[in-house]
N, C-alpha and C positions, 0 to 999 in steps of 0.2 A: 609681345616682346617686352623682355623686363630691363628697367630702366635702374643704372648705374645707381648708387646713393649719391649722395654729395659727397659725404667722406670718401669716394673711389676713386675719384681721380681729382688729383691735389698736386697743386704746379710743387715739386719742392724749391722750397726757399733755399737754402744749402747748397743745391743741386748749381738751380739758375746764378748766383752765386758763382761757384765754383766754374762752372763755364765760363764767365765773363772775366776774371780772372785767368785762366788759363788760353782762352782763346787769347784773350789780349797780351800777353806774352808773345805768343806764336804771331801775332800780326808787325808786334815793335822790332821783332828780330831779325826782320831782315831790313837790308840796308837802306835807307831814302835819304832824300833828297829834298830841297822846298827849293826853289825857283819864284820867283818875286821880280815883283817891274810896277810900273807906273803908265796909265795913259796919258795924254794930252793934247789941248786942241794948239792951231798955232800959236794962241793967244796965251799958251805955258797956262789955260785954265784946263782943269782934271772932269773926263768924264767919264759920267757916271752908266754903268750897266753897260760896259763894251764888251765884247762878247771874245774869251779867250781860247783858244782852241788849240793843244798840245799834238801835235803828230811823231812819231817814232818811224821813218821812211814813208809808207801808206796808212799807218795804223796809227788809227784816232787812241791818245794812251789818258787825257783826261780833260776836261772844259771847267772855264768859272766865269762868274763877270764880273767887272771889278767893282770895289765900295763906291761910296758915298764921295772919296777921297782920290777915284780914281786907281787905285792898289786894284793888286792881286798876289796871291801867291798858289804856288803849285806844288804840290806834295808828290812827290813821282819815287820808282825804287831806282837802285844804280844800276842805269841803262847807259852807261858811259860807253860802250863798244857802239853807240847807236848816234847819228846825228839825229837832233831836235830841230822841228821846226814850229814856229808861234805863228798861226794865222790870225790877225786881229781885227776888230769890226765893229763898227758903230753907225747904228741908221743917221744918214747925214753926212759921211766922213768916206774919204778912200781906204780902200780894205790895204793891209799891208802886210807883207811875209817875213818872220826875223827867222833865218839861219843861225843854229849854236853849234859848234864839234866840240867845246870845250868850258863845261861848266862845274861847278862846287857851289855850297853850300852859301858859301858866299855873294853870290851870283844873284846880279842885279841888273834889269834894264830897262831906261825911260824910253819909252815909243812918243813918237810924237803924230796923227793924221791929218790930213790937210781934209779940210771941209771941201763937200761937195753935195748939199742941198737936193733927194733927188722925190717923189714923188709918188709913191707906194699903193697901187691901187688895191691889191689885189692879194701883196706879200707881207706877211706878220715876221719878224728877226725876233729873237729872243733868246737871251743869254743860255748856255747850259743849264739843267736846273739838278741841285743838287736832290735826291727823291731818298726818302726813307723807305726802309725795305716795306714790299707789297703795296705799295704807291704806282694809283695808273694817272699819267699826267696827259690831260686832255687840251691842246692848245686851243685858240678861239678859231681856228682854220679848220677844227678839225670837231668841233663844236656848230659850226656852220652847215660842215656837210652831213655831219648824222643827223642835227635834226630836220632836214630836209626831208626824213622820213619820218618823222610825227606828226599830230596832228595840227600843234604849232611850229613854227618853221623858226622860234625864235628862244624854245626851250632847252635849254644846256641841259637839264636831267636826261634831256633823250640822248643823251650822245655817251650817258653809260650804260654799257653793253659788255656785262663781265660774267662768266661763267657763277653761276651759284647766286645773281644778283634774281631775284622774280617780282612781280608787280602785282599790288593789289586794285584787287577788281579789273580794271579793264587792261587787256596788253598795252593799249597807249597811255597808261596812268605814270605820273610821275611819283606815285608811295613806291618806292623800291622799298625792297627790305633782305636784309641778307642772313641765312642763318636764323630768323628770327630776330634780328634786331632792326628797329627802326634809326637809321644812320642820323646822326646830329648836322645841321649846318652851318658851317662857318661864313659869313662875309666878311673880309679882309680881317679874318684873325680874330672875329669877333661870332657869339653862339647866335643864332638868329632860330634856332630850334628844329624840332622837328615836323615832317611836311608842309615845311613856308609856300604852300603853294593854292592855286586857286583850282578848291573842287579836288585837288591830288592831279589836277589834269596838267597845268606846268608853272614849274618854278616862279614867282612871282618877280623876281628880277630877272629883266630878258637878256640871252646869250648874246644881243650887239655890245654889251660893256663887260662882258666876261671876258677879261683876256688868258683865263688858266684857269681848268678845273682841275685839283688834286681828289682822287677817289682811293682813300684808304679801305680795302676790301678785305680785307682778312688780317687785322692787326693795327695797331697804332703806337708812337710812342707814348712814354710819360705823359706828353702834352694834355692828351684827348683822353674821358673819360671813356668812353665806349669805342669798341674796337671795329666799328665799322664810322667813316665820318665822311663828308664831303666838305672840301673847301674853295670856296670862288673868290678870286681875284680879279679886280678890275684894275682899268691900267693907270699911270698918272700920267699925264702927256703935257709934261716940261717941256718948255721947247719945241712944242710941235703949231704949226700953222692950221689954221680952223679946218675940219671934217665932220663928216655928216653923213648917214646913213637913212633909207625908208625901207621898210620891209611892209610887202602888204600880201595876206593871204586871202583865202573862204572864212577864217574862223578872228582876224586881229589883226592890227594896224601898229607899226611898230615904229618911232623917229627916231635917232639919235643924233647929238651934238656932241663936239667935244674940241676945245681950244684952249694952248699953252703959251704961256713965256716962258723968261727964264727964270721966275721966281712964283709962280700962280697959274695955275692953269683951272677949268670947270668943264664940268662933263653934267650931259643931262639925256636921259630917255623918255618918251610917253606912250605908254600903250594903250591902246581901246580894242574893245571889242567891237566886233563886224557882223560878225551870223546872228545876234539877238537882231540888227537891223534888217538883214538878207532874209529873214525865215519870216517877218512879217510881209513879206513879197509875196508867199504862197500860199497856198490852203493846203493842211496838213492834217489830218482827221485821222490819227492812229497812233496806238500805243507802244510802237516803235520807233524809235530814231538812233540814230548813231550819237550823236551827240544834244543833250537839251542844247535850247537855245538862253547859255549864256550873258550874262551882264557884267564887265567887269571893267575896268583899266587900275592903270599903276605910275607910278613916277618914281623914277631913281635920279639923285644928285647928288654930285661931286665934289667938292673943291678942294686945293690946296694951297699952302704957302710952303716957300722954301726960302728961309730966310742967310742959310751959310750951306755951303757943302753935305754939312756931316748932317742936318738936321732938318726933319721935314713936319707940318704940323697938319692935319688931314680931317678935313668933316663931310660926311655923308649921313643922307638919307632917304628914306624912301617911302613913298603913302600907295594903300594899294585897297580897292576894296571891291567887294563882289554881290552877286544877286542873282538867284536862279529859281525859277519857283514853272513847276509844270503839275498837269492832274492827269492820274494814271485813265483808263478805261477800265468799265467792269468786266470782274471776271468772275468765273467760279466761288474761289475766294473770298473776295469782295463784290457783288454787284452793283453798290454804288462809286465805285473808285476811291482813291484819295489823289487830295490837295493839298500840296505841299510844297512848300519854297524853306530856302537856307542862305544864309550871307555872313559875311566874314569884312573885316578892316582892320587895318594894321596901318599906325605911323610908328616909325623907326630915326632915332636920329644917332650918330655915333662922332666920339673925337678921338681921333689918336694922335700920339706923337712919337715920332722913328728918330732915332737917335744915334751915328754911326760912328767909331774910329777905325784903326786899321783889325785892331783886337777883337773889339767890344762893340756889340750891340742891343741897344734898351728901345723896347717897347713899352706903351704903356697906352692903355684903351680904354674906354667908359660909353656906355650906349644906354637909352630908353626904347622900352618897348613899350606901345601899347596895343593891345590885341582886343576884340570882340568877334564872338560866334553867337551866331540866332539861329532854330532851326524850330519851321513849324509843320505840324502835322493832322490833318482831320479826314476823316472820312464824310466825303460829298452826302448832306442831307437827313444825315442823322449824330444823336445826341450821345450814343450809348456806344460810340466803336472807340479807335483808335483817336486820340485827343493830347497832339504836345504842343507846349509852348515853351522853350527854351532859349534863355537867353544867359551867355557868361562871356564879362568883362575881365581883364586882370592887364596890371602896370606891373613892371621891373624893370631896374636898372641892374645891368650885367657889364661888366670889364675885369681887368685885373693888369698885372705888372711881368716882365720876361728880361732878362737879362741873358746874352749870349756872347759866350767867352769861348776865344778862337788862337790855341796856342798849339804851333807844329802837328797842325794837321788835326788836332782833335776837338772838340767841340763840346761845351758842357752848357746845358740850359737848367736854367733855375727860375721857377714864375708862381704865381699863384692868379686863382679867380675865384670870382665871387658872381650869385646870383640872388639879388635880392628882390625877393615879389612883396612887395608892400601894399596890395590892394586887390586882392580876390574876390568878386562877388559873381552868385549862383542864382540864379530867382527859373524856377523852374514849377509848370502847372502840368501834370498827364494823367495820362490813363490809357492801361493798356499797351504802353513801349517795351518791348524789349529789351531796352538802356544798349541799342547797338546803332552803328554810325548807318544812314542809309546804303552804304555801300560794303556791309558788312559783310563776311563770308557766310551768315549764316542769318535766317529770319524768324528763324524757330524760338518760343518765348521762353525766358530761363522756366526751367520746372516748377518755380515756386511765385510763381507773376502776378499770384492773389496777394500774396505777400506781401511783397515789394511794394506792390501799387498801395498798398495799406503806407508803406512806411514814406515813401517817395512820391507821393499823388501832390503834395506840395512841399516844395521843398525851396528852403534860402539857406546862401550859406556866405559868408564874408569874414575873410581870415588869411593869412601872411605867410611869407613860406622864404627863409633863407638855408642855401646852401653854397658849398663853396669849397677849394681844394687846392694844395701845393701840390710842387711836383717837381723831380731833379732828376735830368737824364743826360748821358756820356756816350759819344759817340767818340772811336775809337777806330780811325783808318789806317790799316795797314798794307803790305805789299799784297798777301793774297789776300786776306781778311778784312772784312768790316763789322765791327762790332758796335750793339750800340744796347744797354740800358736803362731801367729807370725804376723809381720807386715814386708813386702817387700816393697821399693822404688826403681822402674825400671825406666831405662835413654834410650830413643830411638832416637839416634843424627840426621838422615835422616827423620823422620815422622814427621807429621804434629802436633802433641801431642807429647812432648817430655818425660814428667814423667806421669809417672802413680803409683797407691800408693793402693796396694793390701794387704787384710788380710788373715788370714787361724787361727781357731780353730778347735779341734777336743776333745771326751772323749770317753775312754773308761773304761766299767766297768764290772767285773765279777757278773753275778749274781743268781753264784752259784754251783758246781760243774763244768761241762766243758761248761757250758753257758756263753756268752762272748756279750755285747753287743757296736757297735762302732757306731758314730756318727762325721761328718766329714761337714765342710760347709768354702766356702773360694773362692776368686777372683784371676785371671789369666790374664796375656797378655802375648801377641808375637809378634814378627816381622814379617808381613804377606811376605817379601822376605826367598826364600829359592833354594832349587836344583835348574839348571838353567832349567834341564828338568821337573821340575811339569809343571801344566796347569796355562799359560799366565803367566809365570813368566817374561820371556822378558818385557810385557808390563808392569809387576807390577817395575821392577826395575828399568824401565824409568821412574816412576811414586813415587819414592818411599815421594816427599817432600809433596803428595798428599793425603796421606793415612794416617790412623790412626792406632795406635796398635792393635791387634784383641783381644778381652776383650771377658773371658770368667766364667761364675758364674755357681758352680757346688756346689750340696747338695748332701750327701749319707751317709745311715745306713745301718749296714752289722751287722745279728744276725748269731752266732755259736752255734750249741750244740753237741758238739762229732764229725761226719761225717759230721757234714749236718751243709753247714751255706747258710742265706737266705740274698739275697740284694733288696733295690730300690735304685733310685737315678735321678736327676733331673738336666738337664743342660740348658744351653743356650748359645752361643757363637754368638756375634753383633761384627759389623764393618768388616766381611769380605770382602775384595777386588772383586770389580763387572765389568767386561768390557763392556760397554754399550755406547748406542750412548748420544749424548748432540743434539736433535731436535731444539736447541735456535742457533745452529751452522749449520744454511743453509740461502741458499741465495734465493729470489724472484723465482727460479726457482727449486725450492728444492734439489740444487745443494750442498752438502758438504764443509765447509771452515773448516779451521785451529781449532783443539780441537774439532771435531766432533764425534771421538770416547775418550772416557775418562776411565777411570778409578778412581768408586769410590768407600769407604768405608760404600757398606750399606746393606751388603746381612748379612741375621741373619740364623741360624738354633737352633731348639729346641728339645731338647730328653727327653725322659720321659723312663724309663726302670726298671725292675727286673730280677733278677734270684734264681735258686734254684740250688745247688752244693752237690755232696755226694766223698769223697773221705777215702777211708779206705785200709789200708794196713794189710799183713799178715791173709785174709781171706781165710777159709778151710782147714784147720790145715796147716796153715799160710805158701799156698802156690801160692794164689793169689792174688794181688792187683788191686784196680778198683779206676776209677774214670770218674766221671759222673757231664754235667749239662745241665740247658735247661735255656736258657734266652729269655726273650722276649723285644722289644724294637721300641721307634715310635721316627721317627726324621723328620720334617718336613723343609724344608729351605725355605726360602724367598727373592725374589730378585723383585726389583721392587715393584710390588705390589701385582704379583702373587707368589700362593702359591704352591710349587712343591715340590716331597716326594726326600729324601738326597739320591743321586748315591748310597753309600756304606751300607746302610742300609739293614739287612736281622731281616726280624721282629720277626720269629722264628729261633732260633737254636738249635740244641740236637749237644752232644757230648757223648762219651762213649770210654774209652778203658781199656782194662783188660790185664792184663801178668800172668800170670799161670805158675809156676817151674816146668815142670815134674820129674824132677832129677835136682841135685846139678850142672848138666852140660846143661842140655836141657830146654830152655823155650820158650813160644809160646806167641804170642802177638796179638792184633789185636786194631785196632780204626775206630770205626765206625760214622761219623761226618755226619750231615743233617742239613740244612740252606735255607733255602725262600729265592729266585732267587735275586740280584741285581734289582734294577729299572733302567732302560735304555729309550735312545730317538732314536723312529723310524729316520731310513733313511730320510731326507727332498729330496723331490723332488725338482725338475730341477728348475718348475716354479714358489717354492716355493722363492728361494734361485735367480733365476733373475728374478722376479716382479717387474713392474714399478710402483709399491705402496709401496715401500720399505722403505720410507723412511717418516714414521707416526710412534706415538704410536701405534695406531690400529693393524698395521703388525708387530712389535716387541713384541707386546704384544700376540699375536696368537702363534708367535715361542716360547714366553717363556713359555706357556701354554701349548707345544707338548714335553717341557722339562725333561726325565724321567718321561712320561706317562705311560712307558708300564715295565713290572716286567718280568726278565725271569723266566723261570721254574724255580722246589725248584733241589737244586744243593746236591748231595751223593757222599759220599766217603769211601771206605772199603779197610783199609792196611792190611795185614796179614804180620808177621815176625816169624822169627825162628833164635833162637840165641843159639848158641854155647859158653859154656865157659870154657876155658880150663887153668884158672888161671890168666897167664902170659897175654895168647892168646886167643883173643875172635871174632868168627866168624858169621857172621848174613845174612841171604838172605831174601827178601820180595819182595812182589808186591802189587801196589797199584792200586784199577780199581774207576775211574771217570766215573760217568754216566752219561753226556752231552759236551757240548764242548762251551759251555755260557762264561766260565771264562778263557779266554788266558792268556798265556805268554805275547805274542805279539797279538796284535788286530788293523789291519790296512783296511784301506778300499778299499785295492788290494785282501785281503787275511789272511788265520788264522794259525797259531802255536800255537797247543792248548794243554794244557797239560790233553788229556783225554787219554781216553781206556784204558788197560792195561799195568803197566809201571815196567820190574823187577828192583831189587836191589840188590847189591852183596859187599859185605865188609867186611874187619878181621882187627882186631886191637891187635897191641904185644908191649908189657911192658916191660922195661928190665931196 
């Protein structure tokens, strides 16, 4: 199949533009209204984050919560043939109902709630949240029950579950990737990167202090450089009296605290790991298991001060660090196995400070990271096989500045960020690597691995890396329309293209009872450096004054009606990083000189995809919830000139899972997931890999033409759970059975750790 150029499909700037203009016409034209009030406790003191809630007879017509200041206002169109009612609400406070039949613009009113202190075991309130289009917003309740079917029971990544999202390596990995992009993560508004997680296995900060996951799936505004991002939120608990959590499974141990006044409050988590203790219990003699056994824990901390109303000052951090090392068995392969362990650590510290009027709102953030990866690798008992020692460090401090101006209804952000890596260092000894991460899609060595190992057999490297970007976007709320733009200016100080200058528009519009149509189009770049362990990253980072940003142009419409909303969408992403030979770099005797292997910016991929989703809650006298979808998807990449189907690609998927209450204490779950096998690249033979024609187009071009040739089988998975609840204390045990062994953990080419067969799970969680 032949792949678009880049010059073929080209957002117009004019176009995008013109739409935004024009729609937003059509959205200010019809009539509204703003509606405004105040909250207050008896004490005439304003509180903050009360939950407003607009009804039009039975119909919910719009929600907000109020500032810093206790305001709110309400942008509605003229529904004057229509009584209003205000349902108001604040954890702590008697809920109260205001009746209106006769309002104008004018129209103002201070609510006042009487305290009523009450006790919340169980139940999470939270204000409306205003969601930018293609935003799925994952509360911490609902973060709890999905990952009740992972393999940690305390992972917020497992509880995104979106058509077109797929996992690398194993079904219970926490690398999502979407389209091909690996999503960025935010912790409260700040970039914490990409797969902040332990092993890819789960999220390094645990779902007990996530109180909101935001999962931008198909688009993002201005804000976010790449169009797939996730954002987690943890709560501040002002005012709240001391609570605590313990979660304990088969695989981690999990506590949290968390206590407020009314100026300060701290919050703190510990996690440890379990099954590295539990697995020395047994005698285990095979080179299979579901999961190694593990070494890891983490700490997250909180604090804040709130010194007036309008302004709050906030530091968090978190140290988290890991350890996993196991030896395969011989095989064919390898007969003497290999031994190999890997580990990672991360301290993180961050300060912001929130700044509010009734208007205007200023962010401003600053964080350190420092990060380390090791990963080693030998074959048991001999001198001459496979041989890494890798070890890379690197410090940056990342923040930046936002500003949000809020006049009749509309919304304009203006910020900028910075990332600055001021300490990179590389010290790397091999032989023999592949330069792919152990859980690579593929184990097969690049074609030219005599090479490389000449060029990379030792290797140091220590060097700085700033980038950083503005960004200005207008949302635009009208009666049927919502409109929202932007225009980003990205700075990439190491690449070969240093700015790049990206748009993003989007509308959406109701059309008509719970019919909702969105439309979404807009341009992306990245830094193609990343983990040190993805695939050839070593060589990309040597190479980084070589490369170009990787530029990516994404369309999608997403129709709702009730249960059931329907997507397409259409990407492209040019300029990714290719390690290949330079045949202009040989001598009279077709002997290799200096820049023989290169790396360059020209591999493209292209996807085209839909889905269909049904999601409904409180079904059969409202004691089952389901949710269901089936997405299909074609992604082609291109490198060279040949055309090869994309490693991660499963072209059909079905998903389904249902939870069923038999009693107020017993519920039963299950998720039943089906997906078309990975594409993969047979084994290369011996005399494929030492040919003395090796060194032509002809023979590189045949290897890239055997490249994901071949699909594995279609890959099934069926959880079963059973949850206990007993208020305070909640108990849950399952089993999960995989029906093949296609998708490892770990995938090496001594031997497999695969996470199949039958795998149980055991865990209780108490509230106190």
């Amino acid at each position: 199949m032949r792949l678009l150029d880049s010059t073929s499909w080209t957002l117009p700037r004019w176009a995008l533009i013109l739409l935004i203009l024009i729609t937003a016409e059509i959205g200010f034209s019809a009539s509204t209204l703003t509606l405004r009030g105040s909250v207050t406790d008896s004490d005439n003191e304003s509180i903050v984050g009360a939950s407003i809630i607009l009804y039009a007879g039975d119909s919910l017509i719009t929600g907000q919560a109020t500032d810093l200041e206790g305001l709110f206002a309400l942008k509605i169109s003229d529904i004057s043939s229509e009584a209003l009612t205000f349902r108001i609400s604040a954890v702590g406070f008697l809920s109260r109902q205001l009746s209106i039949n006769d309002f104008n613009n004018d129209w103002f009113a201070s609510t006042t709630l009487e305290r009523k202190p009450v006790r919340l075991d169980a139940i999470n309130v939270s204000p409306v949240r205003v969601r930018s289009i293609s935003t799925f917003s994952i509360s911490q309740n609902k973060i709890r029950s999905a990952s009740r079917y992972s393999l940690v029971p305390t992972n917020p990544v497992s509880a995104i579950v979106q058509p077109q999202v797929v996992r690398q390596g194993s079904i219970h990995s926490s690398k999502i990737r979407v389209s091909g992009t690996s999503p960025k993560y935010y912790l409260n508004d700040i970039d914490i990167g990409q797969d902040p997680a332990h092993y890819g296995m789960f999220l390094i900060v645990p779902g007990s202090v996530i109180e909101n996951l935001d999962f931008h799936a198909k688009g993002t505004p201005a804000k976010f450089g790449l169009p797939t991002v996730v954002e987690l939120e943890t709560p501040q608990p002002f005012g709240q009296s001391p609570t605590g959590e313990i979660n304990l499974s088969a695989v981690e141990a999990t506590g949290a605290w968390q206590v407020g006044g009314d100026h300060t409050y701290a919050l703190a988590t510990l996690r440890k790991s379990v099954l590295d203790k539990l697995i020395k219990q047994f005698e285990m003699q095979t080179d299979r298991r579901t999961i190694p056994p593990v070494n890891f824990q983490d700490v997250f901390l909180s604090t804040g001060w709130m010194p007036s109303k309008n302004l709050r000052i906030l530091f968090e951090q978190y140290h988290s660090r890991d350890y996993l090392a196991y030896s395969t068995a011989s095989t064919n392969l390898n007969p003497n196995g290999i031994k190999t362990s890997q580990s990672t650590s991360q301290q993180y510290y961050s300060l912001r400070l929130l700044a509010a009027s009734q208007n205007l709102m200023l962010k401003m953030r600053g964080a350190y990271n420092r990060i380390g990866e090791f990963y080693y690798a030998k074959v048991n008992g001999s001198e001459n096989g496979l041989n890494i020692d890798l070890e890379a460090n690197r410090q940056l401090a990342v923040g930046g500045a936002e500003v949000t101006l809020f006049a009749e209804g509309a919304e304009v952000v203006l910020g900028q960020e910075f990332h600055f890596l001021f300490d990179r260092r590389i010290d790397m000894n091999q032989r023999g690597w592949n330069f792919m991460a152990p859980d690579a899609t593929s184990d097969n060595p690049h074609p030219y691995k005599f090479e490389l190992n000449q060029i990379y057999d030792d290797f140091h490297l220590q060097d700085a890396e700033t980038d950083g970007a503005g960004y200005l976007s207008i949302k635009l709320p009208g009666h049927r329309f919502e409109i929202e733009g932007g225009i980003r200016l990205q700075y990439f100080g190491r690449l070969a293209e240093n700015w790049k200058t990206l748009y993003r528009g989007s509308i959406a519009t109701q059309l008509g009872g719970n019919t909702r149509l969105e439309l979404f189009a807009g341009t992306f770049a990245e830094n193609p450096s990343g983990n040190i362990l993805e695939s050839y990253q070593i060589i990309i980072h040597d190479n980084l004054h070589r490369l170009l940003p990787i530029e990516s142009r994404l369309a999608s419409l997403k129709l709702s009606f009730g249960p059931v909303t329907l997507g397409i969408f259409g990407k492209q992403t040019n300029y990714l990083p290719v390690t290949g030979p330079n045949f202009e770099k040989l001598d009279e005797n077709s002997q290799p000189l200096d820049g023989f292997i290169t790396v360059r910016s020209e591999g493209k991929i292209k996807f085209v995809g839909g889905d269909i989703a049904f999601k409904a809650e409180d079904l059969l006298l409202s004691n089952l919830n389901l949710n269901a979808y089936y997405s299909f998807s074609q992604a082609d990449k291109k490198v060279e000139s040949i055309d090869i189907p994309y490693e991660l690609n499963a072209p059909h998927t079905f998903y389904t899972r249902t939870d069923y209450r038999l009693s107020k204490v017993v519920t039963i779950g299950s998720v039943l997931s089906f997906r078309s096998g990975y594409a993969y690249t047979p084994n290369y033979s011996a005399e494929l890999l030492s040919s003395h024609e090796r060194m032509n187009e002809t023979y590189y071009n045949s290897v890239l033409s055997r490249e994901n040739s071949l699909r594995f089988s279609s890959h099934v998975s069926l959880d079963l759970r059973l949850k206990l609840d007993f208020g305070r204390t909640e108990m849950f045990v399952g089993v999960s059975n995989i029906t093949n062994e296609d998708n490892p953990i770990i995938n090496s080419s001594s031997g497999y750790i695969y996470d199949s067969g039958l795998l149980p799970g055991i865990g209780f969680t108490h509230t106190f």
